[in-house]
C-alpha positions as CSV (number, residue, x, y, z in Angstrom):
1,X,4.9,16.2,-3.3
2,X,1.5,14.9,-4.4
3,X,1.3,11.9,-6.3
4,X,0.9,12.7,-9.9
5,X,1.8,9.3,-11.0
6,X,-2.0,8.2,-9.8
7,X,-3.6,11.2,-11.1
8,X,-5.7,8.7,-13.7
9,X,-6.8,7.0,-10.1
10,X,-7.8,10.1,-8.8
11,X,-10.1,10.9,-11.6
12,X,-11.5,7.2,-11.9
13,X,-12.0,6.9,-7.9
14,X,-12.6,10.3,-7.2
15,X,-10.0,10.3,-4.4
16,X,-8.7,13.7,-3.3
17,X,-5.1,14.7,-4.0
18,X,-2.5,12.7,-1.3
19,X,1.3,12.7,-1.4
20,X,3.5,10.1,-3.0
21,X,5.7,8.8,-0.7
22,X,7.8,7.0,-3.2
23,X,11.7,6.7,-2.7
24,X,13.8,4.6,-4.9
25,X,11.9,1.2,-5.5
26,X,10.6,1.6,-2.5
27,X,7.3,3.3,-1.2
28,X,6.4,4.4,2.4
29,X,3.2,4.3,4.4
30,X,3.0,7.6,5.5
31,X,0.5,9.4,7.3
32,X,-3.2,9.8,6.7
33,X,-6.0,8.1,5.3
34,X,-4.6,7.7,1.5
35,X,-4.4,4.5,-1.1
36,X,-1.4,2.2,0.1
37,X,-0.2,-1.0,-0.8
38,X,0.6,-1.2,3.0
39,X,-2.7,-0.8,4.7
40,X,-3.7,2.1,7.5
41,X,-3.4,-0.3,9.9
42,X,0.8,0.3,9.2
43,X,3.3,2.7,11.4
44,X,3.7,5.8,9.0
45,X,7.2,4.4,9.0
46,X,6.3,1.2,7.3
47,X,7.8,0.4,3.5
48,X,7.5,-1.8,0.9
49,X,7.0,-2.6,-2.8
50,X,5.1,-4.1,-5.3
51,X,5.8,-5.6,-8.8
52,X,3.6,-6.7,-11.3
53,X,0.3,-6.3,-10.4
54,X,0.4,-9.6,-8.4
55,X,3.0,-9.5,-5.3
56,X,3.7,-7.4,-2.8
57,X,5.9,-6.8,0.4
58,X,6.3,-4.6,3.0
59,X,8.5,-4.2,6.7
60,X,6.3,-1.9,9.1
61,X,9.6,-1.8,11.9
62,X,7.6,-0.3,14.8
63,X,5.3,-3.5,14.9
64,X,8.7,-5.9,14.1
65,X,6.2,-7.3,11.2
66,X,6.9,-8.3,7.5
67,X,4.4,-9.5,4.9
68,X,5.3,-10.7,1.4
69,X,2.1,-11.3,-0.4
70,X,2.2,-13.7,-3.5
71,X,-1.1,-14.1,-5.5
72,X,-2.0,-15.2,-8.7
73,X,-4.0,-13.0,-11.7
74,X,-3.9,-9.8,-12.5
75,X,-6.3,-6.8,-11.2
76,X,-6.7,-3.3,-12.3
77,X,-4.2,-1.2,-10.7
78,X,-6.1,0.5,-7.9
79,X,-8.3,-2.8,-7.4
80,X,-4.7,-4.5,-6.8
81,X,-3.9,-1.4,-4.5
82,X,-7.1,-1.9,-2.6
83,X,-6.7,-6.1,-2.5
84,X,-3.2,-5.4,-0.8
85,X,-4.2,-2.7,1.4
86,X,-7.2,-4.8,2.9
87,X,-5.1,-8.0,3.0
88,X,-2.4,-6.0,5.3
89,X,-4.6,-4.5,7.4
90,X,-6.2,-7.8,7.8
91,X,-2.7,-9.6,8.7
92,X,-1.7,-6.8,11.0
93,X,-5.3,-7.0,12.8
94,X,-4.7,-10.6,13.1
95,X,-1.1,-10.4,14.1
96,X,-1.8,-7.9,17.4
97,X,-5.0,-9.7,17.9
């Protein structure tokens, strides 16, 4: 299913259509090259959430890695996607550095 819950992103970013992969209170990472909370650097397997605005988690099993990411302030919902998606593929670059 495509993700009609970020349709306002799509219009602001001018991202193309990509699927949701939500479950319940839980996303996945997926595959492809779309907006996650998780980062592209993430198995397709990888899940998580996110509350708030302001934390985040996730548990990518086919790397054995789990990052729970506390910050302070709120951002704009897709800047907050975008801060969490850079900060996890930052730790996982780090991690298997």
């Amino acid at each position: 299913m495509l993700n009609n819950l970020w349709s306002f992103a799509r219009e602001m970013k001018g991202w193309p259509a990509f699927p949701a992969n939500l479950g319940l209170g839980f996303f996945i990472r997926g595959e492809g090259m779309i907006p996650t909370w998780i980062g592209h650097l993430a198995s397709p397997g990888a899940y998580g959430g996110m509350g708030a605005g302001s934390t985040n988690f996730w548990i990518d099993p086919d790397k054995d890695m789990v990052m729970v990411c506390l910050t302070a302030g709120l951002l704009e919902e897709t800047n907050s996607q975008a801060r969490f998606q850079r900060l996890s593929d930052v730790a996982i670059a780090e991690f298997y550095r």
